[in-house]
Every structure is written in C-alpha cells, then in structure tokens.
C-alpha positions in Angstrom: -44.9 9.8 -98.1 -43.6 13.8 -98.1 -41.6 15.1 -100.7 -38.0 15.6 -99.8 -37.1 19.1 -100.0 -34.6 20.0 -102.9 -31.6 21.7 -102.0 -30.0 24.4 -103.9 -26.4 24.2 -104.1 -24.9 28.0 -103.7 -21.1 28.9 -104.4 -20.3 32.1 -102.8 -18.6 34.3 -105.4 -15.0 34.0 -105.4 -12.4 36.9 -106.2 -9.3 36.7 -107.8 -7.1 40.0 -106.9 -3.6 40.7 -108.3 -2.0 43.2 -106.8 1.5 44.9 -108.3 3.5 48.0 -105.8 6.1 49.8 -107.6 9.2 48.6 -106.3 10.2 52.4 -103.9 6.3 51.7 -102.3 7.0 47.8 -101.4 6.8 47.6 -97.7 4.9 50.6 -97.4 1.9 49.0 -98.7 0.2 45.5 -97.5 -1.0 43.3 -100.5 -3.4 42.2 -97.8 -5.0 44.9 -97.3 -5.4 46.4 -100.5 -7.3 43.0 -101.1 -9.7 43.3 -98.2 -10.8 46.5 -99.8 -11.6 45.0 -102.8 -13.1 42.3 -102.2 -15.2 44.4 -99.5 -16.1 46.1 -102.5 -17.3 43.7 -104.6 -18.9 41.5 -102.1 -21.4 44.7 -101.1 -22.1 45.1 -105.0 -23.0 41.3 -105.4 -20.5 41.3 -107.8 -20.0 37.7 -109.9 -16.9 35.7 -109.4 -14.1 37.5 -111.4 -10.7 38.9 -111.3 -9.6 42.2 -111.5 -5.8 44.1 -110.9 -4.7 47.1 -108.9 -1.7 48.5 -109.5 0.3 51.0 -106.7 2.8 53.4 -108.1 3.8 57.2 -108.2 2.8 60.3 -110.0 4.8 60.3 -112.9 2.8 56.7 -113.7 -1.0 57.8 -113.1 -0.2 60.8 -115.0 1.5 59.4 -117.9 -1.8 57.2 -117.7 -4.8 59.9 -116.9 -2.9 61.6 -120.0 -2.7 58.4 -122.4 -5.8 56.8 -121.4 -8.1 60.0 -120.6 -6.5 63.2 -122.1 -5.7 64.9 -118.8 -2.4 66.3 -118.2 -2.2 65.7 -114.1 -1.3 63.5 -112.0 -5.0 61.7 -110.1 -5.2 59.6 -107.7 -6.7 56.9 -109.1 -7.4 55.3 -111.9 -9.6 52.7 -113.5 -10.0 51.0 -116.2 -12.5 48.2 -116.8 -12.5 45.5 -119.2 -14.3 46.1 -122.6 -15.9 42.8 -122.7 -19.3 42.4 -120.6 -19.1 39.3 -120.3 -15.7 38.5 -119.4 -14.8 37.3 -115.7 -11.9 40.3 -115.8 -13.3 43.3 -114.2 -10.4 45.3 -114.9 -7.6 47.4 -113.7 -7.4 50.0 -111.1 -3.9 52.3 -110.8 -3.6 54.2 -107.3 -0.5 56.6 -106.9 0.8 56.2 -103.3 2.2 59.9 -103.4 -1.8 61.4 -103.5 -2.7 58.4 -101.1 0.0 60.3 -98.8 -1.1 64.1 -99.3 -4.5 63.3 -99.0 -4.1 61.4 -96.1 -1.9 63.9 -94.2 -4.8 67.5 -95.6 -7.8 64.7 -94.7 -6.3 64.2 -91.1 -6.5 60.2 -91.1 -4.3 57.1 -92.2 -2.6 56.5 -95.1 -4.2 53.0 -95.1 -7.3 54.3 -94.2 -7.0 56.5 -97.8 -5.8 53.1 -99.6 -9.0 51.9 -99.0 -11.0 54.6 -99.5 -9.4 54.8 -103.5 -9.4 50.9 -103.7 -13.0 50.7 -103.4 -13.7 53.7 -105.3 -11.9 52.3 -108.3 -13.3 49.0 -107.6 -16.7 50.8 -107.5 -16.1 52.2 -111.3 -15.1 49.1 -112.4 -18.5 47.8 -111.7 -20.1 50.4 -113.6 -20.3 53.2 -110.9 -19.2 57.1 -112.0 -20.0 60.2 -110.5 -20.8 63.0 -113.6 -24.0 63.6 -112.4 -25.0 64.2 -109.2 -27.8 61.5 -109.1 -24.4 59.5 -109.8 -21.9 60.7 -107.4 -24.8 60.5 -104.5 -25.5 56.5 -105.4 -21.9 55.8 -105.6 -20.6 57.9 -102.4 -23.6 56.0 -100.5 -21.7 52.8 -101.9 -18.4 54.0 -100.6 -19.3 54.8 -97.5 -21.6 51.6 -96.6 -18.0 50.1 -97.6 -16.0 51.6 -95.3 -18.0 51.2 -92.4 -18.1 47.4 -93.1 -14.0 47.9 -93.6 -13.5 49.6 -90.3 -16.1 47.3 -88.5 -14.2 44.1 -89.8 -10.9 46.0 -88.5 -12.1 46.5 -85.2 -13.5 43.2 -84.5 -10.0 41.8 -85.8 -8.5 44.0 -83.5 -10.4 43.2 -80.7 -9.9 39.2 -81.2 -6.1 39.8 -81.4 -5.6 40.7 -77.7 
C-alpha cells in the first residue's frame, strides 16, 4: 500500500500595525497606506509574525525625539526605534514627520505618498536590524528599499488597473 504524503501545515506570517497621525496631519495621511508599506516591508524580509507602531507627526516631535533618544539637535525625517527584547513579537516603533515627508517630496519631484512609503519602509527596514554606517550597509539596505518599492508601485498599478 503507498505511504500517504504528510502535509505541512504553513501560517503565513501575520502583521499587526498600529498606526497614530497627529491630529493637524489626519486626513492628509491614509492609515491604509502607511500599512501596505509596512507590511510590504516585512513580507520581503520574511519577517515573523509581530507587531510594530508608526507614528506621523511634525518637526518639533522627531526633533524633540532624535535629541532625547539619539543626541541630535535636528529635526529627521524618520525615526526608529526597535524593541530591546529579541525575542519579543514587538518590532518596534517608527516616528515619520509629515513636514520632511513634504519638502522632500516637493526637492525629489514625486508624491508625497510616494515619500511616505519610501520612510515607512526604511524605518521598517531598521527595525529589522538594517542600518546604513557603512557602505557595505547602506548598499544591502538601499537594495532592500528599492526591491520594496517596486513591489509597492507594482501592487499600485495593478490595483489601479482592476479599478476601471
């Protein structure tokens, strides 16, 4: 008689995203989206089922952070922070400031939205351990970014496309 072939039982991994905009950003900003960029993110890195939180707010916020948190007096334009337990299911949290989002937008020549992303998933990216001091570093994790976006701007389009 043959054997029966076992079968592996596989849970995708599932995301948990909690997402806070400073009150003078709401409307501006889609909760939605910010998501998709994050879980983009983590689902490229094979990332584990976990949580993590990205907060949107102004200058006067990421500064008084980058200077609490890192000892920089500036304003950035983002911000992350990742848990200090390994082996906890909280990846951490990631602070954007709308304003920068904005001014880089308009001196890069594309979308607000499109910059959202861009600094979701590179604070999503540090949060799993990427950084960019070294130039070995910066390469692996702009590769990262970029193989990202495309798949962000591929599942836009085809979303697009299938809504007309």
């Amino acid at each position: 008689m043959p054997r029966k072939k076992s079968i592996t039982n596989y849970q995708l991994p599932t995301y948990k995203i909690h997402i806070q905009i400073a009150e003078s950003f709401a409307g501006k900003v889609s909760p939605a989206f910010l998501r998709a960029a994050a879980r983009a993110a983590l689902k490229q890195q094979k990332a584990k089922s976990g949580s993590l939180s990205i907060v949107v707010s102004g200058d006067k916020t990421l500064h008084d952070l980058n200077k609490k948190f890192l000892g920089h007096d500036t304003a950035t334009d983002v911000l992350s922070f990742p848990s200090d337990d390994p082996t906890s299911s909280y990846y951490g949290d990631i602070a954007i400031s709308y304003p920068r989002a904005i001014e880089q937008a308009r001196r890069g020549g594309h979308a607000v939205k499109a910059e959202l992303q861009l600094l979701t998933v590179h604070g999503v990216l540090h949060l799993l351990g990427h950084d960019h001091y070294t130039a070995r570093e910066k390469a692996k994790m702009w590769k990262a970014q970029s193989e990202i976006l495309v798949i962000l701007k591929a599942t836009s389009n085809s979303k697009r496309a299938n809504s007309k």
